[in-house]
Structure formats: structure tokens, C-alpha cells
N, C-alpha and C positions, 0 to 999 in steps of 0.2 A: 504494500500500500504506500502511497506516498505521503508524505506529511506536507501540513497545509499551516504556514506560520500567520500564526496570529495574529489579526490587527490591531494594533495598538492603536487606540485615537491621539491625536496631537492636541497639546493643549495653546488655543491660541487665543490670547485677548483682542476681540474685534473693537475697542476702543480708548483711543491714547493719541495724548496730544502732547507734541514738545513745544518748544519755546515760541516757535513760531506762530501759536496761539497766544494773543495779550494774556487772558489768564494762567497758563499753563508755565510750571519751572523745572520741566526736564529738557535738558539740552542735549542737542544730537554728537555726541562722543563716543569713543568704547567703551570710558566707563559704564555708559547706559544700556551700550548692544550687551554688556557684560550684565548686568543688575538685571537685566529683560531675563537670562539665560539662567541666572540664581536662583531666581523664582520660581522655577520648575517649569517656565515656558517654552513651547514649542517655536513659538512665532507671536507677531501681532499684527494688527492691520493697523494703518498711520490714515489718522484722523484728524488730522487738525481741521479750525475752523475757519473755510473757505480760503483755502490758503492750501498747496502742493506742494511748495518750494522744495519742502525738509525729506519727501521722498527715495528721491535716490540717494541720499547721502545716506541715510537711515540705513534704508535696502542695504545698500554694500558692506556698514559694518556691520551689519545683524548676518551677512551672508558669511562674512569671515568667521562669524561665531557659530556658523552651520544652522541657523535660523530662518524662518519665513518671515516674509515682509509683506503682506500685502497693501498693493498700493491703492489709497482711497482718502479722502474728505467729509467732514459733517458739513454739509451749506444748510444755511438759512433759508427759506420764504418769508415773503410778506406780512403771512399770518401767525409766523414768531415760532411755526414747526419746524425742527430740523430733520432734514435726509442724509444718511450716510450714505456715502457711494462706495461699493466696493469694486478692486478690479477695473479701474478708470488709469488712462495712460496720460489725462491732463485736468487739468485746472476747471473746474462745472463753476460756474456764476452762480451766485447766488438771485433770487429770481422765484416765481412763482413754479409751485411742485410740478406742474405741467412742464414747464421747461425744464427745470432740470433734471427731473424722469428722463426725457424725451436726451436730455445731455447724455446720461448715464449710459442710457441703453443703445445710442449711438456708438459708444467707447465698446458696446458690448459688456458693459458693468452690473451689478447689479443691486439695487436700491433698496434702502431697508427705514421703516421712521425710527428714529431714536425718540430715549427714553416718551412715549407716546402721551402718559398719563402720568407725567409730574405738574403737579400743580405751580410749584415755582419755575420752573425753567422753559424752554420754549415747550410746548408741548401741543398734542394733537388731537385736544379734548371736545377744539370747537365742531373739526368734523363725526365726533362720534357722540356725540351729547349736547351740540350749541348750535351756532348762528347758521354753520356751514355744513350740516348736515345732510344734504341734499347734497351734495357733491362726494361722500361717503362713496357710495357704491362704484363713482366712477375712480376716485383715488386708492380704491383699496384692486380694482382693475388692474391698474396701473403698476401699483407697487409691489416689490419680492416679499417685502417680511417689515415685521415688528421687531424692535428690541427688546425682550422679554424681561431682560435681567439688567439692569444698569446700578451699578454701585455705587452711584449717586444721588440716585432717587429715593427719599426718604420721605416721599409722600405717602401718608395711609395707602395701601391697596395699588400703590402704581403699576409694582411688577407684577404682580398677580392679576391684576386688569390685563394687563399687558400680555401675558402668558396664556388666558381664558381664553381672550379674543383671536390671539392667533392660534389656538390650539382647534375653536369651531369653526375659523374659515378653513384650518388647514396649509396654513402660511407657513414660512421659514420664518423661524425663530430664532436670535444670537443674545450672546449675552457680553458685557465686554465694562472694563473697570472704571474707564471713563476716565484713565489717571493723569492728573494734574501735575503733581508731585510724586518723586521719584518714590515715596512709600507704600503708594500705591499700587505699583505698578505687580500685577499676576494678583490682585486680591479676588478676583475673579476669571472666568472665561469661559472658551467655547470647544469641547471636544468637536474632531473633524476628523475621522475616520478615514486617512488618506496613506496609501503606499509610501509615498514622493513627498519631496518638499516642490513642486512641480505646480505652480502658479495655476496652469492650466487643470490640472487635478482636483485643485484644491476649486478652481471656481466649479469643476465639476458636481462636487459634493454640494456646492451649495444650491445649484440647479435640480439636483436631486432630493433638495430640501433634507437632507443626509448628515447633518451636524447636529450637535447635542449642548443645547446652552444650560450651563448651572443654571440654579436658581439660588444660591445665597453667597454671601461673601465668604474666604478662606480666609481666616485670619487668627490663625493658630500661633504667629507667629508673635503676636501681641499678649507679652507678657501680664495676662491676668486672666482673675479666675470667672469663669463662663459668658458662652457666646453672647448674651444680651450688655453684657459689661463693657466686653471686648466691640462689640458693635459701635454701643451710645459712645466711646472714648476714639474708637477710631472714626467715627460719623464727625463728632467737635473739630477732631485736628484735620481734615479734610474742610469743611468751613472754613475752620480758622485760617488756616495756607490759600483757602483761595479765594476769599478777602484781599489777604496782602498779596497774592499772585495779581488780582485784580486790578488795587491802588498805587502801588508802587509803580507799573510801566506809566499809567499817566505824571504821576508824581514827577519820574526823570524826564518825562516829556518837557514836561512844562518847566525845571528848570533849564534843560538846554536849551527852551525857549527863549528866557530869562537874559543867558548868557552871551547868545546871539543876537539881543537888541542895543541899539549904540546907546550911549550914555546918552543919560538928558543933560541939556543945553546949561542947566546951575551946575550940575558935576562936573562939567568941563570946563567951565569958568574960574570954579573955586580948584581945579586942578591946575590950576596956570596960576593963580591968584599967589 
């Protein structure tokens, strides 16, 4: 008889964002393709928001670390919902969900809403419960998957909304850390049941809606005693970080603004004076 080796599924975080995100303070080095590979990750998908640049650089050192990269973007719409694109070879506009679907699936990508049903952050409540309801049926047409599991959504019911609904249409469903800061990074993710680290494989599996997203956060790594503890402590310092991920790039903004404008007309009078 022959022996048939086993599939291991790859564990890969569909969502992370480095610097190239305003909020976000992981920077693209090998410390990081290194700290990706600590974490027990297989790969990640590069997400920043509406923004590609950090792609290929990412790619190649997460490649040296024998890791998957896949390439993709969270854009915005109008209506304050974000689409993650996966498997896209450039830059999608931010834009109403109609075009950048339409962006996506031209790259041959494929599109997924993030976190759907957070109450804080953009979210996708108005077409399932609101104003925009009536265009439901033709955007859920449209789109591959829901994010079922995001590690940042700590609205009552988000994920588990989120997981019901794609579970009755029968949608592809990810789950991904959503990491800001480098502590973050693999506290979640998305078994993918692939041979290969082979890009093309890997979008195979997700066409075959053939991935397997957690549903809670891993965070064993957090020195205290039980998961609710460990949760509410790690939930605070994720706020707290990205706050100041937040205020801080405008902050240096604004003084090298500062620094860039000429003196006024009394300063350089009483400088010669």
C-alpha cells in the first residue's frame, strides 16, 4: 500500500498592517519577517490600509524566512465599510464597494468584508440591519467572504454575527489578528490546508472556500491566570498602542510643519536687533 502524508494546514494571519498604515507600529525588517515566524506562523496576508507600497519588500523577507506572503489591502468605501482584497498585484482605490469589487476581481483577487459587525470601527451593519439594506442581496452577490474572527472587534456578538451569517449563506470565512503592534502579531489566524507555499494554491483553497478561521484569540503567551483575564489585559494594551499609534504620526506631522515655516517678521527683527 502506499502511504498518503498528511496535510498539515498552514497557519496564516489574513490581517496585518505595518507602518505604512498611520495607525499601525510594525515596520517592515527581518526583525518582523523573524517575530511573524516565532509565533508559530505559517504566512500572512499584508493588509494595510489602502496603501500596497510595503508589499514586496514584506514578501521577500518573509520569503527568506521560508514564509507566505500574500499580497492584498483593507480599502475603505464611502459608507465607512472596509474590503480586504486578497491576491491583488496592485494598488485598488478606495471608492464605493462596487468598484473596488469590480478592482479586485479584475487582479483576479478575491474580496472579503472585514470585521462586518463592529460597532466602533468601519463596519457593514448598515447593509445588513440599516439604511442600505436593499442593496444587501446584490453586495453579498458580489463579495467572496466575511471576516469571521477579527481580534479586534470587541463589540458584543460581532464575531459570532459575523460567523452565523457567513456560515447560512455558505460564504468563505477568515479570520486574521488585525495586528497593529508587533505583540500582536499570530494572536490569531486562518488554517489553509495547502501542499505548497505556492500563491496560486493557496488562492486555490480559498476559491474552494477550503480554509479554516479560528474563532478566539491565542494568547497563552500572556503571563496570567485565565483566558477572560488574559483577554480584558490584552484587549486594554491593544487600545492603549493604538491611541498613540494613532496621535503620534499626526503629532510629528504637525511639528515638521512647524519647523518648515519661516520665522515671523518680530523674530527676525529682534534676531538682528
Amino acid at each position: 500500500m502506499h502511504s498518503i502524508r498528511a496535510r498539515v494546514p498552514m497557519k496564516v494571519d489574513l490581517h496585518f498592517h505595518t507602518v505604512l498604515s498611520k495607525d499601525s507600529a510594525i515596520p517592515v525588517n527581518p526583525a518582523t519577517a523573524k517575530a511573524i515566524k516565532k509565533h508559530g506562523l505559517d504566512g500572512i496576508a499584508i493588509t494595510d490600509h489602502d496603501a500596497f507600497g510595503n508589499v514586496a519588500r514584506l514578501s521577500r523577507l518573509l520569503a527568506a524566512e521560508g514564509l507566505v506572503a500574500i499580497p492584498g489591502e483593507e480599502v475603505r468605501t464611502p459608507g465607512k465599510g472596509e474590503i480586504l482584497c486578497y491576491f491583488i498585484q496592485e494598488h485598488v482605490k478606495p471608492g464605493p464597494w462596487e468598484d473596488v469589487i469590480d478592482a479586485v476581481k479584475a487582479q483576479g483577487g478575491i474580496a472579503v468584508l472585514a470585521h462586518p459587525f463592529d460597532y466602533i470601527r468601519g463596519n457593514w451593519m448598515a447593509y445588513f440591519a440599516g439604511k442600505h439594506r436593499d442593496q444587501l442581496p446584490a453586495l453579498l452577490r458580489r463579495v467572496d467572504g466575511l471576516e469571521t474572527f477579527n481580534a479586534r472587534n470587541y463589540s458584543p456578538g460581532g464575531n459570532p454575527w459575523a460567523r452565523a451569517r457567513a456560515r447560512e449563506r455558505r460564504m468563505l470565512a477568515t479570520a486574521g489578528s488585525d495586528a497593529h503592534n508587533a505583540f500582536e502579531i499570530g494572536c490569531t489566524y486562518t488554517e489553509i490546508p495547502c501542499d505548497s507555499t505556492s500563491i496560486d494554491d493557496f488562492h486555490d483553497c480559498f476559491a474552494r472556500k477550503a480554509i479554516i478561521p479560528q474563532d478566539r484569540e491565542n494568547l497563552d503567551t500572556v503571563p496570567l491566570p485565565g483566558y477572560k483575564t488574559r483577554r480584558i489585559t490584552f484587549g486594554a494594551g491593544k487600545k492603549l498602542l493604538s491611541g498613540l499609534n494613532s496621535a503620534i504620526p499626526p503629532f510629528k506631522r504637525w511639528q515638521a510643519a512647524l519647523h518648515s515655516l519661516a520665522p515671523a517678521p518680530d523674530d527676525v527683527a529682534r534676531s538682528h536687533g
